[in-house]
Structure formats: C-alpha cells, structure tokens
C-alpha positions in Angstrom: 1.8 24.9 -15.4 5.6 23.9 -15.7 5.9 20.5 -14.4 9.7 20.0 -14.9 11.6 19.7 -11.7 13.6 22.3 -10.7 17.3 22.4 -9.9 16.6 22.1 -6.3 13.8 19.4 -6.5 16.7 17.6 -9.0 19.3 17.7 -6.4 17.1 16.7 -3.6 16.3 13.4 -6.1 19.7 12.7 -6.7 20.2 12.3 -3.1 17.6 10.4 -2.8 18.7 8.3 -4.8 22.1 8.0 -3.7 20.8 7.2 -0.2 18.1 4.2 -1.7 21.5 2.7 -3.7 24.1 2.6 -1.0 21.6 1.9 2.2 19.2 -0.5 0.9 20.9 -4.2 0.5 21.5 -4.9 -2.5 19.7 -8.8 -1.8 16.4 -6.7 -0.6 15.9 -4.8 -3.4 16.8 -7.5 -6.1 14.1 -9.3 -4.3 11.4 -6.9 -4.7 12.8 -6.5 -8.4 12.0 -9.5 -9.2 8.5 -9.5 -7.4 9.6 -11.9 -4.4 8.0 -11.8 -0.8 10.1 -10.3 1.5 10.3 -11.8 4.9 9.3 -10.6 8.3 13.3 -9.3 9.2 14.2 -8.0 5.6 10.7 -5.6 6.1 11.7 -4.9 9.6 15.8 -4.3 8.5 14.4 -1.7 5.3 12.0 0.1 7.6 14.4 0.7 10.3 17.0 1.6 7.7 14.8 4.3 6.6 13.8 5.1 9.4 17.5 6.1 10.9 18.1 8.5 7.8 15.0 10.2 8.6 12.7 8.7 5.8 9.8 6.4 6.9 7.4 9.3 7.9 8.2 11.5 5.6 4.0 12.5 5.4 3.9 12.9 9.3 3.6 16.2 10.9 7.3 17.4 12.0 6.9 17.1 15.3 6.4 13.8 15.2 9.2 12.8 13.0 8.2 14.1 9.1 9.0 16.1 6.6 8.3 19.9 6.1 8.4 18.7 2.1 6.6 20.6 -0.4 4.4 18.1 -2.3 7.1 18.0 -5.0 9.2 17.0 -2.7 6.9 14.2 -1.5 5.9 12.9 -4.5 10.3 12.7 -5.6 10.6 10.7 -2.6 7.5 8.4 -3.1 8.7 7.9 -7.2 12.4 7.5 -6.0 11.6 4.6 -3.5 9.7 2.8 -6.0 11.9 3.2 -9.1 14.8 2.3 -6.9 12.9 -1.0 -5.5 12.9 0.2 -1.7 10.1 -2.0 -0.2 8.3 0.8 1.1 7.9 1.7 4.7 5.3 -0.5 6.3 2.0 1.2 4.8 -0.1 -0.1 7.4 2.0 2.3 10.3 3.2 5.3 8.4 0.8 5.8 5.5 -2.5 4.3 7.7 -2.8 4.7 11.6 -0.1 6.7 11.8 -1.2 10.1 10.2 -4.7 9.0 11.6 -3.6 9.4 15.1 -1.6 12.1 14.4 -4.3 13.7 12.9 -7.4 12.8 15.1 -5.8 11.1 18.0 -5.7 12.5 22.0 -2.2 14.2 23.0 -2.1 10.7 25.2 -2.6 8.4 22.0 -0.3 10.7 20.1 2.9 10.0 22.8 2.2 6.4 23.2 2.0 5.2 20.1 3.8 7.5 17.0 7.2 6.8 18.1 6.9 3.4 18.3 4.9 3.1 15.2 7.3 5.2 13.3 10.2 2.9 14.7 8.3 -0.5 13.6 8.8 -1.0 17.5 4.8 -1.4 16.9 3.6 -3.3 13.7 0.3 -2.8 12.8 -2.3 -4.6 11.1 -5.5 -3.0 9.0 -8.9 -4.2 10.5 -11.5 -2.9 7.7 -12.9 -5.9 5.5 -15.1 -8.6 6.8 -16.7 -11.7 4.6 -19.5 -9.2 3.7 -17.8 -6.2 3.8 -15.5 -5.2 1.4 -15.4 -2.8 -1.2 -19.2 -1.6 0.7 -17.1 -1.6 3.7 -20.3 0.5 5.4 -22.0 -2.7 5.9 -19.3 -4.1 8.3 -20.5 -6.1 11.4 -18.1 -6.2 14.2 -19.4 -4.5 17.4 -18.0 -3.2 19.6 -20.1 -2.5 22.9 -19.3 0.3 25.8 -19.4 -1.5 29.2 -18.2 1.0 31.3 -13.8 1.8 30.7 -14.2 -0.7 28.2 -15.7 -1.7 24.9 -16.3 -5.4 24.1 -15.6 -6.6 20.6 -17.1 -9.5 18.8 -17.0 -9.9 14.9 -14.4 -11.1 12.0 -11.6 -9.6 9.8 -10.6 -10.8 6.6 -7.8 -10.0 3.5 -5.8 -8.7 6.5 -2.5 -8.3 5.0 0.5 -9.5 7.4 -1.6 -9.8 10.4 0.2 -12.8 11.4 3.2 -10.5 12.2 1.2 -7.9 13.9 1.6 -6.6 17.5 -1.8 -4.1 17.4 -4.9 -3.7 15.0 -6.9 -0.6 13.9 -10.1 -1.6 13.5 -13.3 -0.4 12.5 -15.9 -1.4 14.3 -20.1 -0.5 14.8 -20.7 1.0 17.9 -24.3 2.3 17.2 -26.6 -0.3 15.5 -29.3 1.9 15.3 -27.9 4.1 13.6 -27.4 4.2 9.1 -24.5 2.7 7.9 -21.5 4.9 8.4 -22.5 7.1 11.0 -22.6 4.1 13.9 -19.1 3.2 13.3 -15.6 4.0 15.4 -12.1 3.5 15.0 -10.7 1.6 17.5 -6.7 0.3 18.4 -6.5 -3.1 19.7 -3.5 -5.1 21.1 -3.3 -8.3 19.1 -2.0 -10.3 22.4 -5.7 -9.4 23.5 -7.5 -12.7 25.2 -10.3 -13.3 22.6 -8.4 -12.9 19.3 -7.4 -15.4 17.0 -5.9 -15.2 13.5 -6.1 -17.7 10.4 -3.8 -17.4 7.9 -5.4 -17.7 4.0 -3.0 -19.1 1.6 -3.1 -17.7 -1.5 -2.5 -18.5 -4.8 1.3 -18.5 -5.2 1.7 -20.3 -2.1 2.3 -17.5 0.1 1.0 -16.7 4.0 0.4 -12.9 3.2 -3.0 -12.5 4.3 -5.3 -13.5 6.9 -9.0 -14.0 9.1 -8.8 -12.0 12.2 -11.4 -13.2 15.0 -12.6 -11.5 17.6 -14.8 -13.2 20.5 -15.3 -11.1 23.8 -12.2 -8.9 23.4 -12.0 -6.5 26.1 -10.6 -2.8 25.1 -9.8 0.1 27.2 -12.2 3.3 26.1 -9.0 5.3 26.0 -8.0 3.4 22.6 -11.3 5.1 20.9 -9.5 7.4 18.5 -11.5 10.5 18.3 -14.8 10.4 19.3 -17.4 7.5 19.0 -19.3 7.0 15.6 -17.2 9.4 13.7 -14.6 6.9 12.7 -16.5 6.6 9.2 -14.3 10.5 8.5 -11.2 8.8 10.3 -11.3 5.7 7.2 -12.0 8.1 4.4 -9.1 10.4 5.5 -6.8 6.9 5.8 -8.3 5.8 2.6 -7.5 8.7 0.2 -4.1 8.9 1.8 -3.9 4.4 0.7 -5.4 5.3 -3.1 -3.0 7.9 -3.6 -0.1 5.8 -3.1 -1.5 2.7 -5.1 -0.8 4.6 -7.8 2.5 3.4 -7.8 3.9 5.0 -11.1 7.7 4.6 -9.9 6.9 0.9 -9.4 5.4 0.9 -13.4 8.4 2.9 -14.0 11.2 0.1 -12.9 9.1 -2.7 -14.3 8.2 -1.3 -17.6 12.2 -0.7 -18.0 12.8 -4.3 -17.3 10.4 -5.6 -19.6 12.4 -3.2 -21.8 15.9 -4.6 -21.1 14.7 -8.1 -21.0 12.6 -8.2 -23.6 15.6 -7.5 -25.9 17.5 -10.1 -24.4 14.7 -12.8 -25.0 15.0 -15.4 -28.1 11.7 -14.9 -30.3 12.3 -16.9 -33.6 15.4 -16.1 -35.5 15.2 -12.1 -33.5 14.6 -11.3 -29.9 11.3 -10.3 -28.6 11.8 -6.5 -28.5 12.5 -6.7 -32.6 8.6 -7.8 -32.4 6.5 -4.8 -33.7 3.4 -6.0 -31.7 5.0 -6.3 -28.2 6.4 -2.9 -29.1 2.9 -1.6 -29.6 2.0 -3.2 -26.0 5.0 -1.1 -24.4 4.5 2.2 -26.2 0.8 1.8 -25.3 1.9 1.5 -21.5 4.1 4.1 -21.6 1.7 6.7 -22.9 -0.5 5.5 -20.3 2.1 5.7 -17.8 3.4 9.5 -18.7 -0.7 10.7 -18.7 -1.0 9.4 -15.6 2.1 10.7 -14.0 1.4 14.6 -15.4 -2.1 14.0 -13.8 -0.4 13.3 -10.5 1.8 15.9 -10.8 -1.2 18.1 -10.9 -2.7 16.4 -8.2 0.1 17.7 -6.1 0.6 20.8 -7.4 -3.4 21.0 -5.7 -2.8 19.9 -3.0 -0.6 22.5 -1.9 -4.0 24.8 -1.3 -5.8 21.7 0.2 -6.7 20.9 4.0 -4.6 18.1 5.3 -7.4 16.7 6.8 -9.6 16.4 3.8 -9.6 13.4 1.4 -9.2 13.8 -2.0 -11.6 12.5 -4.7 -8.7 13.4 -6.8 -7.1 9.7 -5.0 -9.9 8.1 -6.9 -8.7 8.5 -10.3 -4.9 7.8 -9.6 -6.3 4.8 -8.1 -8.3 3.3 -10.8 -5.4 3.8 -13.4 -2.3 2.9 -11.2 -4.1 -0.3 -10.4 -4.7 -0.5 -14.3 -1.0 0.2 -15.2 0.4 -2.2 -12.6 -1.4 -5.1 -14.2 -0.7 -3.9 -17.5 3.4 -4.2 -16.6 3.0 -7.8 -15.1 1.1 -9.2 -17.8 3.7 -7.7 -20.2 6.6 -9.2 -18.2 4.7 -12.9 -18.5 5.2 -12.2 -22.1 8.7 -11.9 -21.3 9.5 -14.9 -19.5 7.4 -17.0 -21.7 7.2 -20.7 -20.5 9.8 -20.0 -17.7 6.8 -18.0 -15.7 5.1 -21.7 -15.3 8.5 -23.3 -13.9 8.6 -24.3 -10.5 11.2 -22.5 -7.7 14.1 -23.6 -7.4 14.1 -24.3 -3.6 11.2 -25.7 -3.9 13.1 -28.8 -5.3 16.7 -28.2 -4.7 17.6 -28.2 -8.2 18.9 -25.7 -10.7 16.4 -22.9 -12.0 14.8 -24.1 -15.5 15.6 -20.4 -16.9 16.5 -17.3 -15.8 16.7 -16.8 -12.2 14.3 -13.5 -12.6 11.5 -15.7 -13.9 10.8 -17.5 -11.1 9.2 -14.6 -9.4 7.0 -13.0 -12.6 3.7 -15.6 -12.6 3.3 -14.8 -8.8 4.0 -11.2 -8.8 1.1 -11.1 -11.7 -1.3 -13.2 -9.9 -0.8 -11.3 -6.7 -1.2 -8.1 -8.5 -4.8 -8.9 -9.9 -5.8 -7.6 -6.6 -4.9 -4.1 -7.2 -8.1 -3.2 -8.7 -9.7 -4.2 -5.6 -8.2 -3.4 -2.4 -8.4 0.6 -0.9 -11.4 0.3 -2.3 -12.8 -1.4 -6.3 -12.3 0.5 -9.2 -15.8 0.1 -9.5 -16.0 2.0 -6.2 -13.9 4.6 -7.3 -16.2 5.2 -10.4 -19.0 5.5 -8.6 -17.0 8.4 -6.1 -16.1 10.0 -9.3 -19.1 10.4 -10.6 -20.5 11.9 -7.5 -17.9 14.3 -6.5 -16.9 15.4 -9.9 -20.0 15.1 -12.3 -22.8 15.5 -9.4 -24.6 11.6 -9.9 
C-alpha cells in the first residue's frame, strides 16, 4: 500500500492550509496553541467561519452541505485543522447528531434541524452519561414514557460538555424497562428551553465551567423528535460513537504540540545547556514520535478501508485509534510540563493583574494537561475499547 499523498491530495492540503492561516484569527488559534478555553463567541466566530467556506460538514452527505471527499481527502482536512490549531467545528453538531439525523432521521427531522445545526444557528449538547452510567453507558436510567404525542422524561445527565451554552440535547433515554440493557433505549432531541430542565454547572479542576449536570423532571417531548424508531437508539449511539473515537485520535493535534515542545524545548535554560541538549528528554520525544508515525500509518489504513465500508456501520477499527490517540495526547502534555518547568504552577496573569511570572505560553500548559487526563475516558474508556477489541478482532 503506497501511503504518500499524491500530487492532487498535496495541492488540496496546501489549500487547506492556506485557508486555516488567512481565515482563522490569528488571537483564536494562538489560544488553542497554547491550550486556552475558548469562549462561547470565539467557538461560534471559528464555526461560522468554516462554515461560509464550505468546511464544517465536511462528513455530511452532499445534499446536506458535505463533502464528496475521498477518505484521503477527509482525513487531510481533519490533520490540517488540527496541525494548524482550528478549534474544530462544534463536534457535538457536525461529528454527533448531525450525521445521526442525517443518517437515521425522518425527511421532516432532516429539513428542520441540518441546516441550522450545520450553521451553529442550533448548538447542541450530548446527553449520554449519567452518575451511574458512564463508560457502561447501557445501564443509563433516564425514562422516557409515551403518553400519547408525547414522551415524558425524568432522569439526570452528567460530564455534559458546554451544556450551559446549549439551545437542544440528544439524549438517550430508556423507553422499555423491561427490556435488557440496550435494546429498551431511544434517541431522543430535546429543546433545552423545555419547562422541567435544569442544568448545573461542575467546575473542574483548572477553574473552568466546561462541563455540566443536566436534570430532567417531567419534561414533556413531542413523539415527532424520536429519531428512528423506538428502542433502536442503542445502533443510533454506536454509529455516533465510532464516528467520536475516530476523531479523538487527534494525531494533527500531537503533531502541532510535539513540534512545540520541540521548538521550546530548545529555547528552555537546563543548567549551563538548554533542555533539548538533554539526551533523556530527547529519548521522551523520539519515543513519542515513533509512536505518533505508527499510529498515523495505522490511520491511514483505516481510511484506505473505509473506502469499501458501509457508512452506516461503526468501526471497531475506531477502537484502536482511540486508545492510542488518547495515549499520545497525554504523552505531549506531560512532555510540555517538562518544558515549562516551574512556570506550569504560576498563577494567570488576569487572575491578579500583574505581569506573567514566565513565558506567556506557560500559563496555559498545567491546565491543558489536567484537562487532557480525560481523554482516556470519554467516547468510551480505554478499558472499554479493549474489551471491543478483543471481541470483534480476537473473538473473546
């Protein structure tokens, strides 16, 4: 298999890239550089940008706004935004509900809700984990309970990233108690200005309102917002779930960082030499960036299959990238703390009006590798994933 790009798929890069460098502000992506939250507007302001040249729905079906990209192509673009620091187009509309309803959605459903979700006219927020159901997400509790046009939902969200910003919910909920775990369960769209719902917002540990509880007491929802048919939507999260572990991969965003750690390594005082000149935080890179090039040639093959794959199908393939994207991620941030050293620890700036204590980068680098110890666990554990490999691939 000859996995170099060809001339074509090198051209349609470069513009890529010229379109990421010259659209994009500059202020955005400096601040997803150096691992920063972005705010509500700067998301909205990147999405939209994208969205005018024709790239946040890239992975849609053309007639609702994508791509007809070979999976070269696709995977280009997906590298390219990451290397490039593009936030990413908000994964909960155009990598999550968004190919679900296009997918498995009624014609009604379809016309209602892609454009605006494609747009960000519509932000969306993922309701799958609950206090006792997360990585066995099959043991979820909400209900949801047909009373004639309507189902009534009672139950709790949790980890629900951005909720506090969101204008509808796709949730998963148990509409047949009686039956085993993931064969009672539907997938359901609810509008977050719903009488009944409240949200919470969890603080985590770098300070940040990022994630949230969702609750849900008596919440009234039109029938018509059942997407495919009732008790099937255990299919509908698997489908959305390969499509999430696929992109946590992420080897464009291992890519920019590991190149950092590169550039600022040999700019950092160690002794009487700089950091880089140390043999033993060479050995750390080298070892990521063997890692990193065995996983991208593994991804490459990935889509190079997927080109004689149904659409509709997930991929236990999603597992693997998973697992080792997750691992690689966490493998650059704890090799950037090295960087910064002491000035990971320092305080932000505006968070007492003074100077910065170092460089202006380092503010963002302790956060950025807390935050990214969850990696491993949402879309699924790594454990999880294991066990998915071992029963699709060895037969367990």
């Amino acid at each position: 298999m000859d996995l170099r790009y060809t001339p074509e798929e090198i051209a349609f890069r470069d513009e890529l890239r010229t379109i990421f460098r010259s659209k994009i502000p500059a202020a955005i992506r400096k601040k997803i550089s150096d691992g920063h939250h972005l705010t509500r507007d700067e998301i909205v302001e990147s999405h939209r940008i994208l969205h005018a040249e024709g790239l946040a729905t890239p992975n849609w079906p053309v007639e609702w706004g994508g791509k007809d990209w070979s999976p070269v192509q696709r995977y280009i673009y997906n590298e390219e935004v990451l290397a490039n620091a593009v936030p990413m187009p908000l994964s909960f509309n155009v990598a999550m509900v968004g190919p679900v309803i296009a997918n498995f959605g009624s014609q009604a459903q379809k016309e209602k809700f892609l454009p605006k979700t494609a747009s960000l006219d519509i932000w969306w927020a993922q309701g799958f984990s609950e206090p006792g159901a997360g990585s066995d997400l099959a043991s979820l509790k909400t209900s949801a309970k047909r009373e004639g046009d309507h189902y009534i939902v009672n139950g709790q969200k949790t980890w629900t990233t951005l909720g506090q910003y969101a204008d509808w919910i796709f949730l998963l909920v148990r509409t047949d108690p009686a039956a085993k775990k993931q064969q009672g369960i539907s997938f359901l769209l609810v509008d977050m200005k719903t009488p009944g719902i409240t949200v919470r917002p969890i603080i985590t540990i770098d300070g940040a309102h990022e994630v949230n509880e969702v609750f849900f007491d008596e919440v009234k929802v039109p029938a018509e917002n059942l997407v495919g048919e009732e008790n099937k939507g255990w299919d509908y999260a698997k489908f959305l779930l390969s499509n999430e572990r696929s992109n946590i991969a992420r080897i464009g965003f291992s890519k920019e960082k590991i190149a950092m750690i590169k550039s600022r390594a040999k700019e950092t005082p160690s002794g009487d030499a700089t950091l880089w000149e140390d043999a033993d935080f060479r050995r750390r890179v080298a070892i990521a960036e063997i890692e990193m090039k065995a996983l991208e040639i593994t991804q490459m093959r990935v889509v190079a299959a997927q080109q004689h794959r149904a659409s509709d199908k997930p991929d236990p393939n999603s597992s693997i990238l998973k697992i080792k994207g997750s691992e690689l991620q966490q493998m650059a941030t704890e090799l950037m703390m090295t960087v910064a050293g002491p000035y990971a620890a320092a305080m932000p700036s505006h968070s007492h009006n003074e100077p910065p204590v170092g460089p202006d980068w380092a503010e963002g680098v302790a956060p950025q590798f807390f935050n990214y110890r969850k990696v491993s666990i949402y879309g699924g554990s790594n454990e999880i994933q294991r066990n998915i490999i071992a029963k699709a691939f060895l037969g367990l």
